[in-house]
N, C-alpha and C positions, 0 to 999 in steps of 0.2 A: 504494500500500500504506500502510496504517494504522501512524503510528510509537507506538511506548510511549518517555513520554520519564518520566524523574524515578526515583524510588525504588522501587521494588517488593519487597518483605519477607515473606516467611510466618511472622508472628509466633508461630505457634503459642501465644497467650494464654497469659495468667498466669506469672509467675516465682517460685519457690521457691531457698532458700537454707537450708543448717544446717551447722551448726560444732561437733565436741564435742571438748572435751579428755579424753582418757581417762583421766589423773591428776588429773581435777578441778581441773585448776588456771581461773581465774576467767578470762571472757574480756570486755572492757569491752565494753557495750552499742552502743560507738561504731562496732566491729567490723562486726556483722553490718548494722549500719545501711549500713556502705559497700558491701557484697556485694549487701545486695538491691535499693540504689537504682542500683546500677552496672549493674542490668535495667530502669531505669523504663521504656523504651518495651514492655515485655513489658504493661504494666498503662495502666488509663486513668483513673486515680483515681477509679475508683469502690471501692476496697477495699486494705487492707492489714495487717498485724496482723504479730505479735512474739511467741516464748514463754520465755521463760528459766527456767532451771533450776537452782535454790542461791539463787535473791533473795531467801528469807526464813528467813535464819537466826536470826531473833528467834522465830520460828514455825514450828520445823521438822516439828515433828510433828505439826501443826495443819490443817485442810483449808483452803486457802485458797479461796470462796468471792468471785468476783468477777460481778458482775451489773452488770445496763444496766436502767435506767426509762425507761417511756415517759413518769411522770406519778409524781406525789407517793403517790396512794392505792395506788399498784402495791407501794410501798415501804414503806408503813404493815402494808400486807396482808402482804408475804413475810417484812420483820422479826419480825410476829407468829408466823408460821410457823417460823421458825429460833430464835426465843427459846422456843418449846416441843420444838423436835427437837435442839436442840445447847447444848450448851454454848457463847456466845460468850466468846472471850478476848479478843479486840480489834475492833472494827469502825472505817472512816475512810472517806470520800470517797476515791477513789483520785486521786495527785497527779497534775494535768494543768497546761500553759502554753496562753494564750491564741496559737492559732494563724487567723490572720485566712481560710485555707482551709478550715478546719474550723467546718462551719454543723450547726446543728442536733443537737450532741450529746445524745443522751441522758444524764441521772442514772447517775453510774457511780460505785461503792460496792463496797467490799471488806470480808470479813468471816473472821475467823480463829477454825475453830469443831471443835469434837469432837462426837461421837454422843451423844445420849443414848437410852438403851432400845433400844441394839443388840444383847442379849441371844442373839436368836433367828436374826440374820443377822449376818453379818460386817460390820464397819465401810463396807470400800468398798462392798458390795450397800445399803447403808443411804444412804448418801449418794447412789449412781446412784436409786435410786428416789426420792431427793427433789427431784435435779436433775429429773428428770422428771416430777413431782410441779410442782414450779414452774411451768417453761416450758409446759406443757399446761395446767394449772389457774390459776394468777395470771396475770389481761391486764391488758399492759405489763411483765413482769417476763422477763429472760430471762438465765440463770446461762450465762455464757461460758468459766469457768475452775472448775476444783471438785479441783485436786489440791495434792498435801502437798509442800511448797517449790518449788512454782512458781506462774507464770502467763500469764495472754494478754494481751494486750493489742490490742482491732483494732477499727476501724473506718470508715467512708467517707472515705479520701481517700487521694493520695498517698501512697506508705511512708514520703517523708523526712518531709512533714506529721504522721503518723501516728506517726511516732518521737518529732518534734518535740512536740507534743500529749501524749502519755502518760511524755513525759522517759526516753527508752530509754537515752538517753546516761548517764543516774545509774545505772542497774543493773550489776552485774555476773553473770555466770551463768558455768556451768562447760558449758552447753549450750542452745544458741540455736537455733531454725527462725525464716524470716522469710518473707512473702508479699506478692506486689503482684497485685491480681486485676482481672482482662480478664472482666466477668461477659458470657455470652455467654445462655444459656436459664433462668438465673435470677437472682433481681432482685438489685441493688446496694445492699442497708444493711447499717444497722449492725450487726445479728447473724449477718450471711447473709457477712460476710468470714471469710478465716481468719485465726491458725488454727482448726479446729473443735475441741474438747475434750471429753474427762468422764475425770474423778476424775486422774492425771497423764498420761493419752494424752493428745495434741496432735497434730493430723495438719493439713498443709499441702498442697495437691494444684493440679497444671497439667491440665487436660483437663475431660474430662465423663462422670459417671457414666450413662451410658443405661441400663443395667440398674437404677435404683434404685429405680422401682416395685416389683418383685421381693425387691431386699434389703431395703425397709421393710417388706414385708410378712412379712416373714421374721424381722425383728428385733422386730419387734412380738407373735411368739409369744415371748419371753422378757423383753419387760417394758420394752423400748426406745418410744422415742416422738420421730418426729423431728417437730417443730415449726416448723425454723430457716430453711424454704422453699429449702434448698438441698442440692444432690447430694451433697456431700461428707459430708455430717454420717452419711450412714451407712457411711461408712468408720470414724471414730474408732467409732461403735456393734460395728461387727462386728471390729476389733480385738479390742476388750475384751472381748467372746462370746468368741472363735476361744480367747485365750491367758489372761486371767487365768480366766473361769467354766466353759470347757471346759477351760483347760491343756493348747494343744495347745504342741508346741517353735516358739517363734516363726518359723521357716525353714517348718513346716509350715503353717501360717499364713499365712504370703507366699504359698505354692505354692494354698493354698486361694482366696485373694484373684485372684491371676494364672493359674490352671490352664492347663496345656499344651493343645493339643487332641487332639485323640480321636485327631485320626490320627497324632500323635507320639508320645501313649501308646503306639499301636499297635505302633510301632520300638522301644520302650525292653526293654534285658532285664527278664527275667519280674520280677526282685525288685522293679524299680522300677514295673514294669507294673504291678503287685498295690499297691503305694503309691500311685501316682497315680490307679487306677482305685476306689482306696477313698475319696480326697479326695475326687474328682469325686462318687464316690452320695452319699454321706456329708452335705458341703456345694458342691452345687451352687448352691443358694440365698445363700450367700456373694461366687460370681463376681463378680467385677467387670467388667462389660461396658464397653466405650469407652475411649478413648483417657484414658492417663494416666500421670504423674508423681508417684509420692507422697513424704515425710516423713513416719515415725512416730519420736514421739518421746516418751520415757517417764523414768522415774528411773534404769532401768539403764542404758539408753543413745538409738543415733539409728539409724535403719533407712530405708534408699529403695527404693523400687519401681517397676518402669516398669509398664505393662499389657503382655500376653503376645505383638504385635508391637512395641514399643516405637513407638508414634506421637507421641510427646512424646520432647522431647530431656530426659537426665539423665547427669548428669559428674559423677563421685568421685574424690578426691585424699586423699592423707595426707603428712604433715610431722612425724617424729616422732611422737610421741602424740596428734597431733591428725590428725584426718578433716574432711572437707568434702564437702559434698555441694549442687551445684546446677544448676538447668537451664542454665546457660551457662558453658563453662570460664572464660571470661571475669570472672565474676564470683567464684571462686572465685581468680583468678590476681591481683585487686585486691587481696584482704588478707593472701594467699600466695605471693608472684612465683616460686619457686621451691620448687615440690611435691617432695617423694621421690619419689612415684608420683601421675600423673594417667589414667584411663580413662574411656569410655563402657561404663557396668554391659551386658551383655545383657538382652534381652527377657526379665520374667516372673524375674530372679535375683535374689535381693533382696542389697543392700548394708548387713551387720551391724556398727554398731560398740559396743560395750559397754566400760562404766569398768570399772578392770583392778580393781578392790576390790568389785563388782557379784557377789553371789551368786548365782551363775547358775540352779544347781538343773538340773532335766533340761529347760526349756524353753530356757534360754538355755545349753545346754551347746556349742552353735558362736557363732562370728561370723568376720565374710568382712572383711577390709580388704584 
């Protein structure tokens, strides 16, 4: 008989990590660095990326506009672009350290910018169509980051590389997602890591979206354009459908994302029956098919998701005002040894936390810790 000798592991691919304080209070960059490097074998450094939340209180009410070049003329081109749509208040190379793992970065430049001639649409519809405006029209040029006091930060290599590189340890944020990505069906650069972003969503995801031929073609009747050759980016798209330009309650939204099946609706009483089977007609085109683990992350707060049999592992804890949320307890138990409450979320249930000063409005009028 044939012996198996040595390690054998179902990595289940990709590790996610996210931290929020619900009083806002600052959490140093050093923090989540240790959470999501405390999963490196989840990842094979082809990808990693960072999002914090309050880093720019010089520029809080500003969009922060953060891109990646392929080449010089990409740069010339989209400056010209932005110095006719915006207002700029500040633009910089964004502050990087020579990290000897990291080859072949792109030109990476941030830009602190308001609307000009958004008369006729709202500020953030104004800015989503220039991001997309960009990324699809200017080659070489691709906007990673597009919201008001935050950012991302990611690209090809290790997360500690990747922290190290974009100096994550200098920031402080009152809410952090972190990502080490295991690319499995689509390619490993520099715009294809998480997190994926537009305008303050930030979504970080373990799995594969299989249904995402379907949801492109779905987001692209409303004016979305994924370019970034990766599955996840039409998640942060249909977030921002679902709850800021439809304004569904973000719970509703999860449920649209994760839908139960047909034959659980079938079991539910009627009130719930008549809800769920309206999701489903409604936005079917939304589902998220495949296996997954998500972070959404926004200015009110942090949200996790599994997909609707939980094929991906995801672990929530809180400690006082603060929540955690990641694929391995283990990693959450590094910069928390001693949680108030630790769980594994249910399939398809989403995990809400929101800052306790966060206007909630009737979208955000629950949250689940």
């Amino acid at each position: 008989m044939a012996m198996i000798t040595g390690k054998v592991k179902d990595l289940a691919g990709c590790g996610l990590s996210g931290i929020i304080s619900r009083k806002r209070d600052f959490i140093p960059g050093e923090v989540i660095i240790r959470s999501i490097v405390h999963m490196k074998e989840r990842g094979n450094d082809l990808g990693a990326g960072f999002a914090g939340y309050g880093i720019y209180s010089d520029f809080p009410d500003a969009y922060a506009i953060h891109i990646m070049y392929d080449f010089k003329l990409a740069k010339e081109k989209t400056e010209e672009y932005l110095k006719e749509n915006f207002k700029i208040l500040h633009y910089e190379e964004i502050p990087t350290r020579k990290v000897s793992a990291i080859k072949d970065a792109p030109i990476l430049w941030r830009y602190f910018v308001k609307p000009l001639g958004a008369s006729d649409i709202s500020e953030d519809d104004f800015v989503m169509k220039a991001v997309m405006q960009i990324n699809s029209e200017i080659d070489g040029a691709y906007v990673f980051s597009s919201g008001r006091n935050m950012g991302a930060f990611k690209g090809v290599g290790a997360p500690e590389d990747i922290a190290e590189f974009f100096r994550i340890d200098e920031y402080k944020a009152y809410l952090w997602t972190a990502h080490t990505r295991f690319p499995t069906n689509t390619p490993g650069w520099w715009g294809g890591a998480h997190p994926f972003t537009l305008l303050d969503w930030a979504v970080v995801h373990n799995g594969e979206i299989s249904s995402y031929g379907t949801n492109k073609r779905y987001l692209e009747m409303f004016g979305y354009k994924c370019t970034l050759r990766t599955d996840t980016e039409v998640v942060a798209y249909l977030v921002d459908l679902l709850v800021r330009r439809h304004k569904l309650p973000l719970r509703i939204a999860a449920y649209a994302l994760a839908s139960p099946f047909w034959k659980d609706i079938d079991r539910m009483p009627e009130d719930k029956k008549r809800l769920f089977t309206a999701i489903r007609m409604v936005y079917g085109s939304a589902l998220l098919n495949g296996p997954f683990a998500i972070l959404v992350s926004w200015n009110g707060g942090l949200m996790g998701l599994n997909d609707r049999i939980k094929l991906r592992p995801f672990v929530a804890a809180v400690k006082g005002d603060y929540v955690y949320m990641a694929s391995e307890e283990s990693a959450i138990r590094e910069v928390c040894p001693k949680p108030d409450r630790i769980w594994a979320p249910k399939a398809g249930e989403p995990v809400i936390a929101l800052f306790e000063d966060y206007e909630r409005g009737d979208q955000f009028r629950e949250y689940q810790v």
